[in-house]
N, C-alpha and C positions, 0 to 999 in steps of 0.2 A: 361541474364535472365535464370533460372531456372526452366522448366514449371511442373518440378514434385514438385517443391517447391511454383509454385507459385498459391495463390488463386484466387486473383484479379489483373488484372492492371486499373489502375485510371489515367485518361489524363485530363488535364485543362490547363487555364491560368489565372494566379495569376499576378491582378493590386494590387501595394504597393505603399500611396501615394494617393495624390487627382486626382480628374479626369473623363476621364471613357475608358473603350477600348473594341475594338471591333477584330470580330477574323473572318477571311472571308478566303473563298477557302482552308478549312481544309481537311486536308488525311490524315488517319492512316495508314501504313501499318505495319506488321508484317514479317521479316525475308526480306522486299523488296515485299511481296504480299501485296494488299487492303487489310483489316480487316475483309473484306466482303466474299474475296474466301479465308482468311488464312484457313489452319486448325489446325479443333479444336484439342487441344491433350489431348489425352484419358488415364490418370491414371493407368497405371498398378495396379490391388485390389493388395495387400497386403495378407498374412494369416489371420490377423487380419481381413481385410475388408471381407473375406469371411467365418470368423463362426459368422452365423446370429444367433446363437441355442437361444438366452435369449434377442432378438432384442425388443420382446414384453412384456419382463416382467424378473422376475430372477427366479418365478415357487418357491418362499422361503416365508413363514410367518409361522406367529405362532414362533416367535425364543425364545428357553428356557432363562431366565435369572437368574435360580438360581446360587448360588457362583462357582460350578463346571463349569458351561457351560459358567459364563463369563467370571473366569482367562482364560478358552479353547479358548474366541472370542477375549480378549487379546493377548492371544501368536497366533492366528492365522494374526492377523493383524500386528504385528511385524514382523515373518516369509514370510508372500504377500507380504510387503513392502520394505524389503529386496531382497528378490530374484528381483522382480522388476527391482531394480534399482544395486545389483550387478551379478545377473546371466545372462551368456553371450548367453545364448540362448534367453531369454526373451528378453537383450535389443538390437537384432537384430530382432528383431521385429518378432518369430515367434509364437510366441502365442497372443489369446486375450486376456491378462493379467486379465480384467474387467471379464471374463467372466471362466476363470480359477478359481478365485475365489470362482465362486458358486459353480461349477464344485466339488472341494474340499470338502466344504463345506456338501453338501450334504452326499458329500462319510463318512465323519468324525460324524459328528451332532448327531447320535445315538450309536456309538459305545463307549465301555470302554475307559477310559481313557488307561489304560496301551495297551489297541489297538492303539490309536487314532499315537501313534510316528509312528509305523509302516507302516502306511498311509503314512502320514508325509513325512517317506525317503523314501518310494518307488516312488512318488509325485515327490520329489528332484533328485532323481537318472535318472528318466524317463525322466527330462526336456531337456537331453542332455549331450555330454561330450563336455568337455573344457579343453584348457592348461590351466597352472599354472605360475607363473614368483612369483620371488623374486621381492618383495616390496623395495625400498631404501628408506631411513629414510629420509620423506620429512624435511623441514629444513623454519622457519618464520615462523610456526607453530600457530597459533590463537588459534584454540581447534581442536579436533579430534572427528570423530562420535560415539556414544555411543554404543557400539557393543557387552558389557558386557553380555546383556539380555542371550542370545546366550547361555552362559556355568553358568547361575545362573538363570534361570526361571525351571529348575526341567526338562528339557528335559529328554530322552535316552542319552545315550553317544554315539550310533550310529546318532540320529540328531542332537546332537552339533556338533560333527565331521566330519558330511556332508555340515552343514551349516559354520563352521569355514573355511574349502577346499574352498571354494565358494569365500571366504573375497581375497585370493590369487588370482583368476582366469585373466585371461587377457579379457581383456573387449574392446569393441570398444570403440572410441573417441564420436562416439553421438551414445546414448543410441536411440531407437525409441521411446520412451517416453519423452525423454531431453535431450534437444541437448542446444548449450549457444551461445549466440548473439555473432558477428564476431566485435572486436573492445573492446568492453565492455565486455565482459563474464559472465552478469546474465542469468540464465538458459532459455528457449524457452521451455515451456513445451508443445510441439508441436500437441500432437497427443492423447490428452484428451477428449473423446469423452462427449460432454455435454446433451447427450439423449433430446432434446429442448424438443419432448414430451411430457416427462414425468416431469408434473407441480407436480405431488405427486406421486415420486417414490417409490414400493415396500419396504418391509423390508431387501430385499436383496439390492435392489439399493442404498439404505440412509444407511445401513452398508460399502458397496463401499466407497459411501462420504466419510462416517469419515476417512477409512484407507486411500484412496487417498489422502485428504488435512493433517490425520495425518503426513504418510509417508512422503511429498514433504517438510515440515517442520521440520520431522527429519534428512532429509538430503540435502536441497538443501534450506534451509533459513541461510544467512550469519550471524543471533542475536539469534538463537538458544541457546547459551551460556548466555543469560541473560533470559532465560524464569527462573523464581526462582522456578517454581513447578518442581517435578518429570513429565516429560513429559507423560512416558509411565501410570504413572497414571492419566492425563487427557484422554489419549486414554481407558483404564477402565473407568473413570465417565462419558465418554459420549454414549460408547456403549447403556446403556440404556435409556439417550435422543435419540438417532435416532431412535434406534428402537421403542422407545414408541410415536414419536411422528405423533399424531392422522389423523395429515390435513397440508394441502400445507403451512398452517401460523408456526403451530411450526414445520413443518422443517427447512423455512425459516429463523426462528427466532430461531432453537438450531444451523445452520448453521452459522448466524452473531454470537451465543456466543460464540463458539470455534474459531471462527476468532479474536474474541476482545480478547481471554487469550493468544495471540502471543505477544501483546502490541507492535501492529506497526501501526503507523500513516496513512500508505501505506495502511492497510490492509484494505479490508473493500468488503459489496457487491456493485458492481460499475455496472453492468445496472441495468436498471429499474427490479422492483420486485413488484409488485402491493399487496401483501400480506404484505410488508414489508412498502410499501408507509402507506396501508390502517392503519398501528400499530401504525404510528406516525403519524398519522393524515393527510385525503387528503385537509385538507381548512387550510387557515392562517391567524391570524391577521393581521395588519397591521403593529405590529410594532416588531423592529430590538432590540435584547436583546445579552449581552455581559454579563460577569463575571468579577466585579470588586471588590476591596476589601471583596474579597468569597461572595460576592452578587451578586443576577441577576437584572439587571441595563437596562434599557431603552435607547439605547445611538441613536437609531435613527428610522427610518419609512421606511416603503414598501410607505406608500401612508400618504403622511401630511394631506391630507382633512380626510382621517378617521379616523385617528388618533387624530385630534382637534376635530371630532367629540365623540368620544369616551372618550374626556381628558384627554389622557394620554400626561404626559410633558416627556421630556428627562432629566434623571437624576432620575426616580421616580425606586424603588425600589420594585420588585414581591416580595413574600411574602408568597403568597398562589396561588393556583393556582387549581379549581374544587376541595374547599375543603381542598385539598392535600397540607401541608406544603412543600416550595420551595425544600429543602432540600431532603425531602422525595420522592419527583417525581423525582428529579434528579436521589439519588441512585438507584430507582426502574430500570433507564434509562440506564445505567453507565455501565451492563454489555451486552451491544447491540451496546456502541459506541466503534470502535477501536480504539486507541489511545496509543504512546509511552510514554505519561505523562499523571498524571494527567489534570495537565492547556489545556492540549490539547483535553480530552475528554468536558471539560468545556468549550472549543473553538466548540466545535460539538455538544455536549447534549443544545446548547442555542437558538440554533434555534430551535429546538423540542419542545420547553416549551411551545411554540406559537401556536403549531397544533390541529387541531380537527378533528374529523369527523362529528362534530354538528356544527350548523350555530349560534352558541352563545360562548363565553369561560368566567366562572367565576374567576375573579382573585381580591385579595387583593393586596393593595401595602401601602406604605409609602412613603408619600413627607414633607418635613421639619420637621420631626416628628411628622405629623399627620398620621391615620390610614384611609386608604377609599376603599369600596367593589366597584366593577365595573362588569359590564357584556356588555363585547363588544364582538361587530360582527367579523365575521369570514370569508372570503373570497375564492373562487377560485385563483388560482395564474394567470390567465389570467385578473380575476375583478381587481386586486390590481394596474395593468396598471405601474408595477416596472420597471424600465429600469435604470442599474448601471450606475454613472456618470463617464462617461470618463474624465480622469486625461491626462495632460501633460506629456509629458516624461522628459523636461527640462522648468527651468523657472529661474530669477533670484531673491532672495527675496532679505529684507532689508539688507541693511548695506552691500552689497554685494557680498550676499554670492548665491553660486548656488545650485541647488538641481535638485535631477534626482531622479525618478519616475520609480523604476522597473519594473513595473508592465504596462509600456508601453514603451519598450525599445525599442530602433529599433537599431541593429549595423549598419545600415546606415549613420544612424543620427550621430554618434561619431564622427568622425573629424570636423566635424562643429563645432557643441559643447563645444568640446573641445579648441578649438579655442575660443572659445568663453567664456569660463571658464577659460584657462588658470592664466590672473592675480586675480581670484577673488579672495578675503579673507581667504572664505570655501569653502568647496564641504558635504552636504549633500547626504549617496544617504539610500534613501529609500526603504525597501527591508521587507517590511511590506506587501509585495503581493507574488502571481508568476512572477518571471520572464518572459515578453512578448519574450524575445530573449536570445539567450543563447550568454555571453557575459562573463563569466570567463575571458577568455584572453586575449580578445580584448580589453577589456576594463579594467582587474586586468591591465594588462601591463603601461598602462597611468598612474598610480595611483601612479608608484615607480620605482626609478634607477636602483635597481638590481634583476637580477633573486631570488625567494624565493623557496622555497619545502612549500608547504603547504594542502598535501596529500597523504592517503598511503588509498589502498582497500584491503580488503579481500574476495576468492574467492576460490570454490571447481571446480575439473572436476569430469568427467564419470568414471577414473580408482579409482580413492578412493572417492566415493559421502560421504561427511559430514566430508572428512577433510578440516577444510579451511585455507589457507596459506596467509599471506603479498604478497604485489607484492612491489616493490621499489618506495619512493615517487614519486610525480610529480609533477612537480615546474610551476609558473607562471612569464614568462619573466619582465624584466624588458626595460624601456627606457633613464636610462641616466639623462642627465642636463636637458631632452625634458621633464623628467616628471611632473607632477603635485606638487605645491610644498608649497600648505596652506593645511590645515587643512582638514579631511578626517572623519566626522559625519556619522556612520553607525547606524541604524536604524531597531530595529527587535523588534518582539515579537511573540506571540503564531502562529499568518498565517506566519510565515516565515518557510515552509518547503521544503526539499526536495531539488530542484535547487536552492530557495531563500538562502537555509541554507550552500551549496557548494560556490556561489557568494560570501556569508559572507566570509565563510574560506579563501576564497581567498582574496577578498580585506582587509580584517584586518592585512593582512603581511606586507601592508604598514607599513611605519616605522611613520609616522606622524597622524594614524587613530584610532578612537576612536569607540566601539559598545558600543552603549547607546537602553535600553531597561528590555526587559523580556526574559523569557526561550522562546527558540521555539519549533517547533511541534517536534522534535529529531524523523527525519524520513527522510533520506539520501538516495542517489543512484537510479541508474537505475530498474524501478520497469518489474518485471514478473508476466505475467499475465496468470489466467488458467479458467476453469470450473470443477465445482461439477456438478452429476447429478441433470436435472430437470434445468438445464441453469442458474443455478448459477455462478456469472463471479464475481471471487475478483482478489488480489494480493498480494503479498509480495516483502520489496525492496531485491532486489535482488544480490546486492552485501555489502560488507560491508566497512563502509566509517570510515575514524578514522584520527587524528589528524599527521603528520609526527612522533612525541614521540610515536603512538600508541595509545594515548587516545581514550575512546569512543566519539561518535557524537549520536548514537542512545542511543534513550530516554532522554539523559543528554539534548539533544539537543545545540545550539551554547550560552555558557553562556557570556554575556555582559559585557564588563570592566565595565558599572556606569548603575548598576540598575534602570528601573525606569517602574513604574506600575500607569495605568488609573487612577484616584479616582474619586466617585461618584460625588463632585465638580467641579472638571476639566469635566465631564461626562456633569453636568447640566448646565455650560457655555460655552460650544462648544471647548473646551481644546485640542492641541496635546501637552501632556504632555511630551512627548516622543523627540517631535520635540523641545518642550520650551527648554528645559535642553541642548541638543545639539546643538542649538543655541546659550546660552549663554559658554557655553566652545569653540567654534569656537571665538567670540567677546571677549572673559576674553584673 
């Protein structure tokens, strides 16, 4: 253990399995003491921990936005972002980064432009000295970080020149800012301070935001290279969303836009946010809406009693919804959900359709080609009395084929199983959820005789942040004559992300396996996670994931050998269409 690394330790006991257990004449100790007389160890403050100067606030508003002053808040936040994460005094952590900012700021904000460089590099010069070391030509090369700005945004030629010195300098391995997970190497952006506070931070603090979450994306997101806008011109379009935005809701809410223009499935605000809950509505109908042939489709229920009370059937077709053509409250939607694909934002805006803040929702629909207006109730999520059906992990269907159930996977359970699967027909496996257990290996290896390569990552360090390099595939073993040796039915569509979408890669290297389905969420790899001010918590995947040839996996997501997609029909007679088709190629 770590104790300057560590925040929490967390002790239990974990029953797997039926039963029940009990846990008697427990002792902690630490280091060989009780828990009770250990001691407690006390943090050495850091430089950082001790300039409190803008603890209370950043002492900024009123921020000019005419054309001058905001290419100046553009090139300011390229140049903070930078240094950041390449000057070697900053990422040994002796300044407050956050708070150097305003620092700057202030000094610059009124003066001439043809002032404002000489700031600038006395600013850069002051930070500190550093050595220099020759770069060698890294090599697997994926893309390189954008660093152009530098000697073509109209600087001096004394701050590109100070700022270019910099690109050479020798830098430690963990930045104080980002440091990368031991094993996997997605980034730890460790020491981001999330002001909990500040539920509606100043104009200085929501300026912070944006170049923090800009910057962590221009250099420490692995699909950088498939954003299609000019980056640094989103960083200009949004300068004056932040700062213009009025109350705790739209910063919240220009905070999820700039996270949804990454187009990553991963991304998104992931704890609670009550300004953001309240936008899409705190009540819900009762019923479960999907996206099937580009329609919003009815395919199932929170609660069947209100749902027959309400009559709404499954298969029935929205339409309208308060008014609002389906279509139209989607787009309004679209740019608040994150998502690597489209079908994937479609997999996230369908639940939204359903929310209120009123104890009523007006909706049109369509069933057999009739037209009918409805006005149904709207629920607490505790009144809807929802509880998800727990699925098998393993069972055997007709004709003898077997099927497994990712989304309740236990590696425990595998050699049984398998056992018990061995002579069957097929093997269906289901991968239309999260993965309960991570089973790549374990379980890729059963599947085939010989070792496969069926992955290659992409990954930056601290000495060149936003170059990112291949690392060499990495194969999933095989077992021989022992392997499995019928028919291998994979199973995917829009919820197969992430782990589900890796599991895929892997098992389809089978030589006798088939992916029957749809596009998936195309949103791979081990995710890092950070804070904006004002306790904003999203993430980014954080490494990059790609096919052995190098193919991408994000956004494309895992494409299907034998397409196959819901239909409203299949929808209204309780249909897995998905599974029908894969079943019949397992039997043919």
């Amino acid at each position: 253990m770590s104790p300057e690394n560590t925040q929490k330790i967390v002790f239990g006991a974990l029953l797997t399995g039926k039963g029940k257990m009990w846990v008697d004449n427990l002792k902690i100790s630490i280091d060989g003491k009780d828990i009770k007389n250990a001691k407690v160890y006390q943090k050495k403050l850091t430089k950082v921990d001790l300039d409190k100067e803008f603890d209370l606030g950043s002492k900024i508003s009123n921020i000019n936005l005419e054309k001058e002053d905001l290419d100046y808040l553009t090139n300011l936040g390229l140049i903070w972002g930078y240094l950041k994460y390449y000057h070697p005094s900053v990422a040994e952590g002796n300044y407050n980064w956050d708070y150097e900012l305003f620092r700057i700021y202030e000094k610059t904000k009124k003066v001439p432009s043809n002032e404002k460089d000489k700031i600038l590099v006395k600013w850069v010069k002051n930070l500190g000295k550093y050595q220099t070391e020759k770069k060698s030509e890294a090599e697997n090369v994926k893309f390189k970080p954008d660093l152009d700005w530098i000697t073509n945004s109209g600087f001096s030629q004394e701050l590109s020149d100070e700022l270019l010195k910099i690109k050479n300098a020798k830098r430690p391995r963990a930045n104080y800012y980002v440091d990368f997970f031991s094993n996997v190497g997605n980034p730890d952006f460790k020491n981001e301070n999330p002001y909990l506070k500040m539920t509606y931070p100043d104009e200085g603090f929501r300026l912070l935001s944006l170049y923090r979450y800009w910057n962590m994306i221009q250099y420490y997101f692995p699909y950088k290279n498939l954003i299609e806008e000019d980056w640094k011109k989103v960083l200009k379009e949004f300068i004056p969303k932040f700062i213009n935005a009025k109350d705790e809701t739209e910063y919240a809410l220009v905070s999820l836009e700039i996270i949804t223009r990454i187009r990553d499935t991963h991304a998104d605000i992931i704890n609670y946010n009550k300004k953001i809950h309240h936008f899409f509505g705190t009540r819900y109908t009762a019923l479960q809406v999907v996206f099937a042939e580009n329609k919003a489709v009815v395919n199932d229920f929170y609660n069947e009693d209100f749902a027959k009370e309400a009559g709404i059937q499954k298969g029935d077709v929205i339409t309208e919804i308060n008014g609002v053509k389906t279509e139209d409250f989607v787009n309004n939607l679209l740019k608040y959900i994150p998502g690597s694909n489209y079908i994937t934002q479609l997999r996230d805006v369908a639940p939204n359709l359903m929310r209120s803040n009123n104890e009523t929702l007006k909706i049109k629909l369509t069933r057999n080609g009739k037209t009918e207006e409805k006005t149904i109730k709207t629920y607490t999520g505790p009144e809807l009395k929802y509880t998800r059906e727990k699925k098998e992990f393993f069972k055997i269907l007709d004709n003898n084929l077997a099927y497994l159930y990712m989304g309740s996977a236990n590696a425990a359970d595998l050699p049984a199983i398998f056992e018990k699967i061995k002579n069957t027909k097929g093997l269906i496996i289901d991968l239309r959820s999260y993965p309960s257990d991570f089973l790549t290996f374990k379980m890729g290896k059963l599947l085939k005789p010989e070792s496969t390569e069926f992955v290659k990552f992409t990954k930056t360090k601290n000495d060149h942040p936003g170059l990112f390099t291949f690392t060499s595939s990495l194969e999933v073993p095989g077992t021989g004559k022992e392997s499995y040796q019928g028919k291998i039915a994979i199973l995917i569509n829009e919820t197969t992300q992430s782990s589900a979408e890796y599991h895929t890669m892997a098992f389809r290297t089978a030589p006798n396996s088939k992916v029957f389905g749809s596009q998936t969420a195309g949103a791979d790899g081990n995710v890092s996670e950070f804070f904006l001010p004002g306790n904003i918590k999203t993430m980014i995947s954080g490494i990059g994931i790609y096919y052995p040839d190098e193919k991408e996996t994000q956004r494309i997501g895992i494409v299907p050998d034998v397409e196959v997609k819901p239909t409203i029909e299949g929808i209204k007679n309780n249909k897995d269409e998905v599974l029908e088709k894969a079943t019949k190629w397992i039997n043919n």
